[in-house]
DODRENLO-75038 format. One record per atom (N, C-alpha, C): residue number from 1; atom name; x, y, z. Coordinates in steps of 0.2 Angstrom, whole numbers, always signed. Last residue first. Example, Ala and Ser with C-alpha at 12.3 -4.5 7.8 and 13.67 -1.06 7.14 Angstrom:
# residues 2
REC num atome px py pz
REC 2 N +64 -11 +35
REC 2 CA +68 -5 +36
REC 2 C +64 +0 +39
REC 1 N +66 -28 +39
REC 1 CA +62 -22 +39
REC 1 C +66 -16 +39
This chain:
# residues 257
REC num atome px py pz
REC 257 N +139 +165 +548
REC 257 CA +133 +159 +547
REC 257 C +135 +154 +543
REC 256 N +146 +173 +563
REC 256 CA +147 +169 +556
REC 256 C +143 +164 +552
REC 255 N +137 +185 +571
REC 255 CA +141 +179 +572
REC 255 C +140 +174 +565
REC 254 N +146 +201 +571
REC 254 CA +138 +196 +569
REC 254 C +142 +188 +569
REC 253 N +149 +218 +576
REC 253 CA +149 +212 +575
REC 253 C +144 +208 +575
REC 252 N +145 +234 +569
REC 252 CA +143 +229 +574
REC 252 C +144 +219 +572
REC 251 N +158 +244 +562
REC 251 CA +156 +239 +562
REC 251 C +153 +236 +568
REC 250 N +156 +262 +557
REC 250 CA +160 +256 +562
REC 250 C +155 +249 +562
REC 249 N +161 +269 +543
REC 249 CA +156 +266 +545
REC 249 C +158 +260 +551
REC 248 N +169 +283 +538
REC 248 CA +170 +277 +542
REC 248 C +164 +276 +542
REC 247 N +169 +291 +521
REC 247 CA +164 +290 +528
REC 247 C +164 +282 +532
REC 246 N +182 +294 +513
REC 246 CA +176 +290 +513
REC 246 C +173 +289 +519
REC 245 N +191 +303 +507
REC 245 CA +185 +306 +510
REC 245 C +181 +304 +516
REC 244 N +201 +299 +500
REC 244 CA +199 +301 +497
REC 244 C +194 +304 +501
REC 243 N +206 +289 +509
REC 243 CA +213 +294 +509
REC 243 C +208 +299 +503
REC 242 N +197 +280 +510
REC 242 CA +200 +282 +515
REC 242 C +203 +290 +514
REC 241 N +200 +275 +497
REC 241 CA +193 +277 +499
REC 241 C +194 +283 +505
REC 240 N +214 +270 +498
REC 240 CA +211 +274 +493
REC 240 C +207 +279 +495
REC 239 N +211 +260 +508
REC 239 CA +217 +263 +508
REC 239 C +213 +269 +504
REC 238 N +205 +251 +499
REC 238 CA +202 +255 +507
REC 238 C +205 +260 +509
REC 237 N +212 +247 +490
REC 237 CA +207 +251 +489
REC 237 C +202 +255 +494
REC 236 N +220 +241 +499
REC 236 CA +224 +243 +495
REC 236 C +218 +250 +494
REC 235 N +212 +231 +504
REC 235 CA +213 +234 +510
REC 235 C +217 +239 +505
REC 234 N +208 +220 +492
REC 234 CA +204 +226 +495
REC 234 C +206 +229 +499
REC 233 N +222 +220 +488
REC 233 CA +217 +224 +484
REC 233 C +215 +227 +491
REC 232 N +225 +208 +498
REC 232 CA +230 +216 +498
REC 232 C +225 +222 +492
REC 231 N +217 +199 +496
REC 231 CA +217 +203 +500
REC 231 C +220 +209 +502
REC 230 N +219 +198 +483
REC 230 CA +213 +199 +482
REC 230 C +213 +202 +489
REC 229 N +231 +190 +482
REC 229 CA +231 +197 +479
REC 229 C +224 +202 +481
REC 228 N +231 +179 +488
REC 228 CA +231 +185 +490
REC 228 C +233 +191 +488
REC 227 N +223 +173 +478
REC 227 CA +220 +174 +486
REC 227 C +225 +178 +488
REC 226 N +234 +174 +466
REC 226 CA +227 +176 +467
REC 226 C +225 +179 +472
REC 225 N +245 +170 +462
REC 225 CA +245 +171 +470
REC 225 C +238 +174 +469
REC 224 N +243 +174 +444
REC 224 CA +248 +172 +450
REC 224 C +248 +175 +456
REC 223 N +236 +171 +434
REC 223 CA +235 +171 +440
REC 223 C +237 +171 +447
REC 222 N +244 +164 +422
REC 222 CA +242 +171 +422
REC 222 C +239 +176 +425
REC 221 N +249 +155 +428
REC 221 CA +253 +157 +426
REC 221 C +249 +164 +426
REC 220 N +237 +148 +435
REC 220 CA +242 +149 +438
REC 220 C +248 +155 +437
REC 219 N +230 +146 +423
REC 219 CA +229 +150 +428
REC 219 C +233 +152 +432
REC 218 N +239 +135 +417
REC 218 CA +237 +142 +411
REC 218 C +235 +148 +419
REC 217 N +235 +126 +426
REC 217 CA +242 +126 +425
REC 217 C +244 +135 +422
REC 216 N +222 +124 +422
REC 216 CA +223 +127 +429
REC 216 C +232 +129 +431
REC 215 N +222 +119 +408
REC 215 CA +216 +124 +410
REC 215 C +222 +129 +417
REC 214 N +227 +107 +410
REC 214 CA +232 +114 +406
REC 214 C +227 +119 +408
REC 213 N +220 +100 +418
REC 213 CA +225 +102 +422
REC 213 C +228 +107 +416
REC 212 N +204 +105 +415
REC 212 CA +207 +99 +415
REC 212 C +215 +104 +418
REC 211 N +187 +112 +412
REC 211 CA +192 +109 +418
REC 211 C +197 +106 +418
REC 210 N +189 +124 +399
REC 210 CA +187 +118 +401
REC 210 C +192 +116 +406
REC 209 N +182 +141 +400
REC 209 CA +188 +137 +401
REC 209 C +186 +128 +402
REC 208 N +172 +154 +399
REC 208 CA +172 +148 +401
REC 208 C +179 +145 +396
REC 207 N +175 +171 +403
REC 207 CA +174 +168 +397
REC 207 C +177 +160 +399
REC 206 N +168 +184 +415
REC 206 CA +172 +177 +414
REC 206 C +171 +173 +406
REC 205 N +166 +194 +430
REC 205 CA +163 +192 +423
REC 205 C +170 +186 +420
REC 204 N +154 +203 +441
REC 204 CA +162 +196 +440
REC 204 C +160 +192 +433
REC 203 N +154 +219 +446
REC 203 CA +153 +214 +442
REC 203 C +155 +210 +444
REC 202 N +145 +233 +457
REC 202 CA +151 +225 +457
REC 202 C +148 +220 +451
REC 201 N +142 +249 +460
REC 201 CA +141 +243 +455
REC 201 C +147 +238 +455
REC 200 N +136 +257 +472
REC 200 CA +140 +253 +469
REC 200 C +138 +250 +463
REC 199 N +123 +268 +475
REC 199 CA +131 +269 +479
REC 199 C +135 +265 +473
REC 198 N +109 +275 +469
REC 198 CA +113 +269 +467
REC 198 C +120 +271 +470
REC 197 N +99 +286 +481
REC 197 CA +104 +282 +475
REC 197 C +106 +276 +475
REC 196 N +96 +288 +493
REC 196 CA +98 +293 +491
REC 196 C +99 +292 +484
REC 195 N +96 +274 +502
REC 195 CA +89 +280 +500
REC 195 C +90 +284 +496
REC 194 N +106 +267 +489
REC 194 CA +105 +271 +493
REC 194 C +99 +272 +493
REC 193 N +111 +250 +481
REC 193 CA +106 +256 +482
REC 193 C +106 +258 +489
REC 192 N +121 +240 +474
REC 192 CA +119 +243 +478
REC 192 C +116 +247 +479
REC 191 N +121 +226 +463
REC 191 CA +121 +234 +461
REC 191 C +118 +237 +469
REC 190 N +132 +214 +455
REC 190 CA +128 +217 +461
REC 190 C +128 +224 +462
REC 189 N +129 +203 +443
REC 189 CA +132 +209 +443
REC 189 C +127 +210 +451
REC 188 N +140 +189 +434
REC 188 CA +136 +189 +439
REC 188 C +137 +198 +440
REC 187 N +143 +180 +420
REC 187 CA +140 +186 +422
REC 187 C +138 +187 +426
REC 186 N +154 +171 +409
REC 186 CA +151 +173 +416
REC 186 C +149 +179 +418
REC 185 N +150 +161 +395
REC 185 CA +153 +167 +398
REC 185 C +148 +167 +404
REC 184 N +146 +150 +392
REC 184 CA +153 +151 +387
REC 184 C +153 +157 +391
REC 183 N +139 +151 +407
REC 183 CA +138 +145 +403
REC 183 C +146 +147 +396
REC 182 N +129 +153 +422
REC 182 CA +135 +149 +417
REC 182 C +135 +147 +415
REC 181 N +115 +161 +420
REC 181 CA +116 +154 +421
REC 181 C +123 +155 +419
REC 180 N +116 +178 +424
REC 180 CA +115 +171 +423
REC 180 C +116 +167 +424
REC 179 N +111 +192 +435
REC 179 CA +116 +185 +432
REC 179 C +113 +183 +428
REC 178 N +108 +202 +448
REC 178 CA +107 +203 +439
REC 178 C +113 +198 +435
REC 177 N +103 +209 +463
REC 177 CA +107 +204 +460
REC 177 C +104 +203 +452
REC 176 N +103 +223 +471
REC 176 CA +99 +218 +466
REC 176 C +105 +215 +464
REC 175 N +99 +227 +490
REC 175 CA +105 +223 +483
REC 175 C +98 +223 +479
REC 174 N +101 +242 +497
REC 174 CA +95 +235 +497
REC 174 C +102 +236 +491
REC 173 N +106 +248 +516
REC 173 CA +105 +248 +507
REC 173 C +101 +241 +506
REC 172 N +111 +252 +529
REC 172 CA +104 +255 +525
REC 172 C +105 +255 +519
REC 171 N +122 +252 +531
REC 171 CA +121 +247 +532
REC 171 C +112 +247 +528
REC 170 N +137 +261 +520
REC 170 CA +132 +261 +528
REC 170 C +126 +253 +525
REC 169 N +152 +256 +519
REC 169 CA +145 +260 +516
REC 169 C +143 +254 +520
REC 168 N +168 +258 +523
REC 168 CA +162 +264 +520
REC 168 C +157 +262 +518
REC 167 N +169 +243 +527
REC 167 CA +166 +251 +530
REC 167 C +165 +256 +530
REC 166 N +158 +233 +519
REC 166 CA +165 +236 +519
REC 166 C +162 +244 +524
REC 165 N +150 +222 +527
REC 165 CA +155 +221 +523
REC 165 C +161 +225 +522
REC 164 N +135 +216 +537
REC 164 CA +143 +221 +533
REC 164 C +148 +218 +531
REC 163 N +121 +214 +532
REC 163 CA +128 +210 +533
REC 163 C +134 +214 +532
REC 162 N +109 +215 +525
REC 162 CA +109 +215 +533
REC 162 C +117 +212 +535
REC 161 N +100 +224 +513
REC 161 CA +108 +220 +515
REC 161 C +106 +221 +523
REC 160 N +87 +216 +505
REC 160 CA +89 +221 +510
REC 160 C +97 +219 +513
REC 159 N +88 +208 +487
REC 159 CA +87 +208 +494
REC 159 C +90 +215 +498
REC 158 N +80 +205 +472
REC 158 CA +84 +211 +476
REC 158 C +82 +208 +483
REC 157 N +85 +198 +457
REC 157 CA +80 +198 +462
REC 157 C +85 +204 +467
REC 156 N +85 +190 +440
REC 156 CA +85 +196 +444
REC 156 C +82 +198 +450
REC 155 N +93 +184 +427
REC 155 CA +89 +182 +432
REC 155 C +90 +189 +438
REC 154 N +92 +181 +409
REC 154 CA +92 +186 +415
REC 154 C +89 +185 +422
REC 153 N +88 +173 +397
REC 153 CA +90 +171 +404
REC 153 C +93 +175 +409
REC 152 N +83 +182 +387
REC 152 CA +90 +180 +386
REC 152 C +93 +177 +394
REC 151 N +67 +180 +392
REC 151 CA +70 +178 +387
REC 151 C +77 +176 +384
REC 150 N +68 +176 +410
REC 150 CA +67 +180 +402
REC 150 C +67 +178 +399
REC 149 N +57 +164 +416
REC 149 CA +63 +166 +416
REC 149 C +62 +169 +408
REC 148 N +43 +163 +425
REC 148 CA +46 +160 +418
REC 148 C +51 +166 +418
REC 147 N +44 +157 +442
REC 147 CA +42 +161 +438
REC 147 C +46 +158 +431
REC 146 N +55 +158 +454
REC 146 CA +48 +154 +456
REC 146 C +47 +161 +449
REC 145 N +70 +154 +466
REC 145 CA +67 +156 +461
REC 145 C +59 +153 +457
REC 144 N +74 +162 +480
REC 144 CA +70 +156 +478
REC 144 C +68 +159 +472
REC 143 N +90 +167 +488
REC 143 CA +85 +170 +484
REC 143 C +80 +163 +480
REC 142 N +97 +170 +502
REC 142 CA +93 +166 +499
REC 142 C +89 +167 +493
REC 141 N +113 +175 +507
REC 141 CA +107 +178 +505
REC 141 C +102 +173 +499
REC 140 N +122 +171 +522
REC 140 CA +120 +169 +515
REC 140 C +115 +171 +514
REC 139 N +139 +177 +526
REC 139 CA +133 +178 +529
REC 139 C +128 +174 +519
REC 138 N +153 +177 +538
REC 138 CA +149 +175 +531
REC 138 C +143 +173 +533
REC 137 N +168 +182 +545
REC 137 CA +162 +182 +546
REC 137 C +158 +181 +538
REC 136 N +179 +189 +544
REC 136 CA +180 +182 +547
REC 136 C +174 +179 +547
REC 135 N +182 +200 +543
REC 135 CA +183 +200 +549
REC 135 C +181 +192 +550
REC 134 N +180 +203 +528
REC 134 CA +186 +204 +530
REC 134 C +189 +202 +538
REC 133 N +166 +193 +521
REC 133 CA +169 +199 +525
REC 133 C +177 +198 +526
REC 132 N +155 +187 +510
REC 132 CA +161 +184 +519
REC 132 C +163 +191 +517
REC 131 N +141 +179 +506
REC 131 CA +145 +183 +508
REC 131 C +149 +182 +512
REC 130 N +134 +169 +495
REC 130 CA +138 +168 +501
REC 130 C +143 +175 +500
REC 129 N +117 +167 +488
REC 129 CA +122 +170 +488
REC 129 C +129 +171 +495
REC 128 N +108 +154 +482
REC 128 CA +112 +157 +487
REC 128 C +117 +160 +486
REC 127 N +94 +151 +472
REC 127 CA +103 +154 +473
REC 127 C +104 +157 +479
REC 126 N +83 +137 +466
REC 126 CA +87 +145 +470
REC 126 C +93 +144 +471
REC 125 N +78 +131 +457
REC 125 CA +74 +133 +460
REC 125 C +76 +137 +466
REC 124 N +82 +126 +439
REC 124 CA +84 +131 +443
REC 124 C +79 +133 +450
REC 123 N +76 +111 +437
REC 123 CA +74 +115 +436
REC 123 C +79 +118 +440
REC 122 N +78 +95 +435
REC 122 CA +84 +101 +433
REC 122 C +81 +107 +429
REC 121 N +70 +89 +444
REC 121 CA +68 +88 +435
REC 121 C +73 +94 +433
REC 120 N +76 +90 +456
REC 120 CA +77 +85 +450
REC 120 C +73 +80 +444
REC 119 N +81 +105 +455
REC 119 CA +77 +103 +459
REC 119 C +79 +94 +454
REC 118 N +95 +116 +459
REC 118 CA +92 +112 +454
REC 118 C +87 +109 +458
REC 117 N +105 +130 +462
REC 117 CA +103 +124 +466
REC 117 C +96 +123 +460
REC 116 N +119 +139 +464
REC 116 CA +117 +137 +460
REC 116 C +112 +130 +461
REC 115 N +129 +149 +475
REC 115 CA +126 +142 +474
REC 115 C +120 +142 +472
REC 114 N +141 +160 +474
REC 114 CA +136 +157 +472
REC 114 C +135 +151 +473
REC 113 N +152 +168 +485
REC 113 CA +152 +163 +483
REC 113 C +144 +162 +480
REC 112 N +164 +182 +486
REC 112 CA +157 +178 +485
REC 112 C +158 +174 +482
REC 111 N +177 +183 +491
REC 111 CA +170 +189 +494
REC 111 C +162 +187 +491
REC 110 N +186 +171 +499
REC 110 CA +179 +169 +492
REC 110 C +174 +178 +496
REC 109 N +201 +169 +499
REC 109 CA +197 +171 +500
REC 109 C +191 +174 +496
REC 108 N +215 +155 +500
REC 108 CA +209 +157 +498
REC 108 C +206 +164 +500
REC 107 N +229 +145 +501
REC 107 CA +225 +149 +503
REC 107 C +219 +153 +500
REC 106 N +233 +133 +496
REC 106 CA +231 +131 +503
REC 106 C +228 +138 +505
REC 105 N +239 +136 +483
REC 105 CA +244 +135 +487
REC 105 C +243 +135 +495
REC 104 N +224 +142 +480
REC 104 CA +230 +142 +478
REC 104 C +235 +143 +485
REC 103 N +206 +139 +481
REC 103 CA +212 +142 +484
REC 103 C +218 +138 +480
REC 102 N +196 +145 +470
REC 102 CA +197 +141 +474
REC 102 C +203 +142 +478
REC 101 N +180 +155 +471
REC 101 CA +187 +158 +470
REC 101 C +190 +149 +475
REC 100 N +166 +149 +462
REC 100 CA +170 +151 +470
REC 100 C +177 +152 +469
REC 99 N +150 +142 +459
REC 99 CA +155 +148 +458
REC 99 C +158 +151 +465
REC 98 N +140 +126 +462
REC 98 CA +144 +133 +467
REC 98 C +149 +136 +461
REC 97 N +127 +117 +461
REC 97 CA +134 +121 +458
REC 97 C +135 +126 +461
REC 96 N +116 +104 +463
REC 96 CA +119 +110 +466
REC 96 C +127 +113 +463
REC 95 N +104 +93 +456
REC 95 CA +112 +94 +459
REC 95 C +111 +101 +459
REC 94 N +91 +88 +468
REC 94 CA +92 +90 +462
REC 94 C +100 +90 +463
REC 93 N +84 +84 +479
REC 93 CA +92 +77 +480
REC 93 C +92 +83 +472
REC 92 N +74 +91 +480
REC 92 CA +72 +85 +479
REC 92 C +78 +81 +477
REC 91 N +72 +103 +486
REC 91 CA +77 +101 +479
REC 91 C +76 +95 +476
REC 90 N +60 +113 +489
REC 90 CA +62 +109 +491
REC 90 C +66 +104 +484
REC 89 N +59 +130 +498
REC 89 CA +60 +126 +490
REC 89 C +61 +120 +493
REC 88 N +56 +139 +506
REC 88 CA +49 +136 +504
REC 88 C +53 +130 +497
REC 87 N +66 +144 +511
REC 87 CA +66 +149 +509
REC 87 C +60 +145 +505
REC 86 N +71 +134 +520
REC 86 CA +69 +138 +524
REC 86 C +66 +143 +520
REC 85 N +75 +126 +507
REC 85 CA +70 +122 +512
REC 85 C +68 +129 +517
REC 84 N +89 +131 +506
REC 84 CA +83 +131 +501
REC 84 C +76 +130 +503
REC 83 N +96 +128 +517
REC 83 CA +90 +135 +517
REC 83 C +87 +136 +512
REC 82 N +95 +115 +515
REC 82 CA +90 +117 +524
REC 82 C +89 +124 +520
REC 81 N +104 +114 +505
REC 81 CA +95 +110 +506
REC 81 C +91 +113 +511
REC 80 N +115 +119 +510
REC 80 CA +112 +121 +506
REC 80 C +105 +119 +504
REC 79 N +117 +108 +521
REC 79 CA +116 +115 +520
REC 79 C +113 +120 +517
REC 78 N +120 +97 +513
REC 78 CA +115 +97 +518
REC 78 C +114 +106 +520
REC 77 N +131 +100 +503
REC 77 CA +123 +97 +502
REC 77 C +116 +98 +508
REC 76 N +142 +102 +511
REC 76 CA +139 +105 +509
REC 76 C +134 +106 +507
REC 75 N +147 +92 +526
REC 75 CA +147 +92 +517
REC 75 C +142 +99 +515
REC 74 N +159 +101 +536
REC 74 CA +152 +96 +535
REC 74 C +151 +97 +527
REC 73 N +170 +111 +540
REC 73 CA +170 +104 +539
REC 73 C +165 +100 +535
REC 72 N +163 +120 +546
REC 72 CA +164 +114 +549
REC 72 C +168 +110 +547
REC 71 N +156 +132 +537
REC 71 CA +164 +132 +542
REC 71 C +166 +126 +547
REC 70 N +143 +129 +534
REC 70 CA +142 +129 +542
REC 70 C +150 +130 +543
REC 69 N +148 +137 +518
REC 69 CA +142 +131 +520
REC 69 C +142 +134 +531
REC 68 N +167 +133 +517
REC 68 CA +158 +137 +515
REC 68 C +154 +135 +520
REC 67 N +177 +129 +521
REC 67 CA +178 +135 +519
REC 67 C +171 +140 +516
REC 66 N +176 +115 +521
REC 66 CA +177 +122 +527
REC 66 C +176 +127 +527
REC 65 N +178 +112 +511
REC 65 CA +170 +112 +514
REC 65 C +172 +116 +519
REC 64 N +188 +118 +499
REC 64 CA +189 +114 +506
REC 64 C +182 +115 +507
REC 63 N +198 +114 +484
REC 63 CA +192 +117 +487
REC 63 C +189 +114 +495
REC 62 N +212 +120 +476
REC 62 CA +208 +113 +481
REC 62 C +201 +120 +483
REC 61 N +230 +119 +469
REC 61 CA +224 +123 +469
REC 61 C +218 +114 +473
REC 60 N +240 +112 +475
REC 60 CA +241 +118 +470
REC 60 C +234 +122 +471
REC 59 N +232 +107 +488
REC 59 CA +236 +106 +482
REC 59 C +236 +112 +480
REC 58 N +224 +96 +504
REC 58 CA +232 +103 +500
REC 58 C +233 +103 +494
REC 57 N +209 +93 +502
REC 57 CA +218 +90 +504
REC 57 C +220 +96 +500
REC 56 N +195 +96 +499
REC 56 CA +198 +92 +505
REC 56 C +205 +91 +506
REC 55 N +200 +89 +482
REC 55 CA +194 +92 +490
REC 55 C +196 +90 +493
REC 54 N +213 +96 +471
REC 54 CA +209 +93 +476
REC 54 C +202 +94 +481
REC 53 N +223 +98 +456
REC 53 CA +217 +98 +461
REC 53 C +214 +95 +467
REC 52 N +232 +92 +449
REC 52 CA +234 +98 +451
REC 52 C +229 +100 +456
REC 51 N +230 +79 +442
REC 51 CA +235 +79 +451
REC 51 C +237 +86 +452
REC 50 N +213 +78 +438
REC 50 CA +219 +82 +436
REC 50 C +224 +80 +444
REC 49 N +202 +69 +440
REC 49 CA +204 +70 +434
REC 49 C +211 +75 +431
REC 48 N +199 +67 +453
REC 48 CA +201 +62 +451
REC 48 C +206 +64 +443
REC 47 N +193 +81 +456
REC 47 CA +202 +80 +459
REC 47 C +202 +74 +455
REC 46 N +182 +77 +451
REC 46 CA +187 +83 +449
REC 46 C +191 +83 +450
REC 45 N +176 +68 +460
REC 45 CA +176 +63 +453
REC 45 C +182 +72 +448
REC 44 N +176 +75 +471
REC 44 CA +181 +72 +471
REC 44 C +182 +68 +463
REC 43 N +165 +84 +467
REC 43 CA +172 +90 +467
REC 43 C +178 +82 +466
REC 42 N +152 +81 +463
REC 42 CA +158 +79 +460
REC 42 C +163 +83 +459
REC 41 N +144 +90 +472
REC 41 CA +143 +81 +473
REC 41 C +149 +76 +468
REC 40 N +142 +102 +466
REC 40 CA +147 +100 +474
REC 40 C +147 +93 +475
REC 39 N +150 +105 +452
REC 39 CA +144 +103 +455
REC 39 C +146 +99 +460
REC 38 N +155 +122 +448
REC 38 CA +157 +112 +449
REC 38 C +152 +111 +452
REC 37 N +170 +132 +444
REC 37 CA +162 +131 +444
REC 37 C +161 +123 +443
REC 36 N +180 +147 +448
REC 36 CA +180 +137 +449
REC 36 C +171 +137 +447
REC 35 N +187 +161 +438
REC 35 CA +183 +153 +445
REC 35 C +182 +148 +442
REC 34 N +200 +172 +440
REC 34 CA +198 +167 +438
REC 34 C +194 +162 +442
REC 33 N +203 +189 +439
REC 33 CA +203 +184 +443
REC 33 C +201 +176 +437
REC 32 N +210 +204 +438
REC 32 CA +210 +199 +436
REC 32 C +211 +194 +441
REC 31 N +200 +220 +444
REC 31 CA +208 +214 +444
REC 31 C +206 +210 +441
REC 30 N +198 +237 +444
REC 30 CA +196 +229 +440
REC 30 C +203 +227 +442
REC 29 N +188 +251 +451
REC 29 CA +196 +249 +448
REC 29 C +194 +242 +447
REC 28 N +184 +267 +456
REC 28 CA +183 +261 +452
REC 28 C +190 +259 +452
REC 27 N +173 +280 +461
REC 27 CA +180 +277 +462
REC 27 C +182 +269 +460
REC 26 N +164 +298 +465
REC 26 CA +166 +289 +461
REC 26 C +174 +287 +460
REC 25 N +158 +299 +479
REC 25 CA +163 +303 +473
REC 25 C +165 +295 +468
REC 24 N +151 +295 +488
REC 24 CA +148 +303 +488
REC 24 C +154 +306 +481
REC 23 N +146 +286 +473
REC 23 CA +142 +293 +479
REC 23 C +147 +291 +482
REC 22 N +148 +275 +465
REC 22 CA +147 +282 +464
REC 22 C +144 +286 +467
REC 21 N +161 +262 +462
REC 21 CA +157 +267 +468
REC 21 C +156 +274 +465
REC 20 N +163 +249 +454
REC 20 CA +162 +256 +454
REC 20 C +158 +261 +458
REC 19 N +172 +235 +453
REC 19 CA +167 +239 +457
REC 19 C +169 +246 +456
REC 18 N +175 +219 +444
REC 18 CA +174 +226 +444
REC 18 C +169 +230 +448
REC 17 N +184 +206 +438
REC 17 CA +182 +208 +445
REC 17 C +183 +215 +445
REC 16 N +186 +196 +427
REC 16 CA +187 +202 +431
REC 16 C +184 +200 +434
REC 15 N +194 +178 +420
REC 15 CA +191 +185 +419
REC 15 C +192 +190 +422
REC 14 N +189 +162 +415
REC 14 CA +196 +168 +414
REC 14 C +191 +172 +414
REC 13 N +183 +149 +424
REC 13 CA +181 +154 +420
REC 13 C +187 +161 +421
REC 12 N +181 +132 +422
REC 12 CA +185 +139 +425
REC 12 C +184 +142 +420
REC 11 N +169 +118 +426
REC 11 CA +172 +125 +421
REC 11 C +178 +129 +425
REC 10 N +159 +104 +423
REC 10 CA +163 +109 +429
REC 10 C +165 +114 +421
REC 9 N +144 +108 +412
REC 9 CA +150 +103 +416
REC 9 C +156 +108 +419
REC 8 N +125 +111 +416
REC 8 CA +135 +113 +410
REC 8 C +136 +107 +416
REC 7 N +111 +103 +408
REC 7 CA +116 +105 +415
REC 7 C +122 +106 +412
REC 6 N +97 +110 +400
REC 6 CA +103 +103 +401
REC 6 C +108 +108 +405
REC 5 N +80 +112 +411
REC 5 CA +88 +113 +405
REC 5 C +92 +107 +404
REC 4 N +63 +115 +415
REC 4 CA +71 +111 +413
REC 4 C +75 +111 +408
REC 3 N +62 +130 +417
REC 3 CA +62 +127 +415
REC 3 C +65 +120 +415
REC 2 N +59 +139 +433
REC 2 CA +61 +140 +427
REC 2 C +61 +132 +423
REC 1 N +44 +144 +441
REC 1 CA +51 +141 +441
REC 1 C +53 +140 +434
């Protein structure tokens, strides 16, 4: 497991958003995004600090529990504990941080969400990965950390995809996942594999911003309409793939975790 650290403080991170697809023909493009990064036990002590943010209520920009975790409603803590707990960890009340597209003007959509999960000797002892889908559907890949971490804090593990997502690419692939800790910059990268090869490569990269209301005022202005930008992309670039070649893949439905 890795070591005890000192813990960051909330953040927004100015940056991209990069995938490049290279089988059966390559095909890339980058948007401009920006994230939220917080520790979920002090989203409300975060709204306290700007009238531009909220949990749980309508604002400019907010972050709902709805919108992760069981889609209830329910706090988050307890969720993310049980699958740490299902994956042999146990966090012992540690804090937990999420990286997450927030919503702007009540709308959202997060193609991933991290949760960054602490024990409480603030060790890193897993991450959850939160996938969601264009059909409404979200799925979490657990990864339990256990080992001396590298020397420039590269954290790297692979799981089997079992969750679709887009429907060009078929369901027979394994991920690595290749991050760090947040910290002056963001680095999360996912690389896709074929029996055949590497199919994808997805970044999300970021130079940290401090949380306060000119921070998310500056977003706005440079980020305008985000959530839905992000789903006119990716039908935009579906659009593309399509009109390039790209091998339907039909979807079996799954029931949303």
């Amino acid at each position: 497991m890795t070591g005890a650290a000192s813990l960051p403080d909330a953040a927004i991170y100015y940056g991209h958003v990069m995938h490049c697809r290279l089988r059966p023909f390559r095909h890339r493009f980058v948007y401009r995004v920006f994230s939220l990064f917080a520790d979920i036990d002090a989203l409300d002590a975060l709204a306290a600090r700007t009238p531009f943010f909220s949990h749980n209520r309508l604002n400019l920009f907010s972050l709902m529990d709805r919108d992760h975790g069981l889609a209830d409603g329910s706090p988050l803590r307890p969720w993310v504990e049980a699958l740490s707990a299902d994956a042999g960890i146990n966090l012992g009340g540690g804090r937990i941080f999420m990286l997450c597209f927030p919503r702007m003007f009540g709308f959202v959509f997060n193609p991933l969400t991290v949760f960054f999960c602490f024990d409480d000797q603030a060790r890193l002892r897993s991450i959850i990965y939160e996938v969601r889908n264009t059909f409404g559907e979200k799925h979490p890949y657990v990864a339990a950390i256990d080992g001396v971490p590298s020397p420039d804090g590269l954290i790297t593990h692979q799981r089997d995809k079992n969750f679709y997502v887009s429907p060009f690419i078929d369901m027979n692939m394994i991920y690595t996942f290749r991050l760090r800790m947040p910290g002056e910059k963001l680095s999360v990268m996912i690389r896709e594999h074929a029996p055949e090869g590497e199919i994808l490569i997805a970044t999300l990269t970021g130079e940290k911003r401090p949380f306060n209301s000119r921070t998310l005022i500056k977003a706005l202005c440079l980020y305008p309409l985000m959530s839905l930008k992000i789903i006119v992309a990716i039908h935009f670039e579906a659009l593309r793939l399509w009109r390039k070649g790209a091998k339907f893949i039909a979807r079996t439905p799954t029931a949303a975790t």
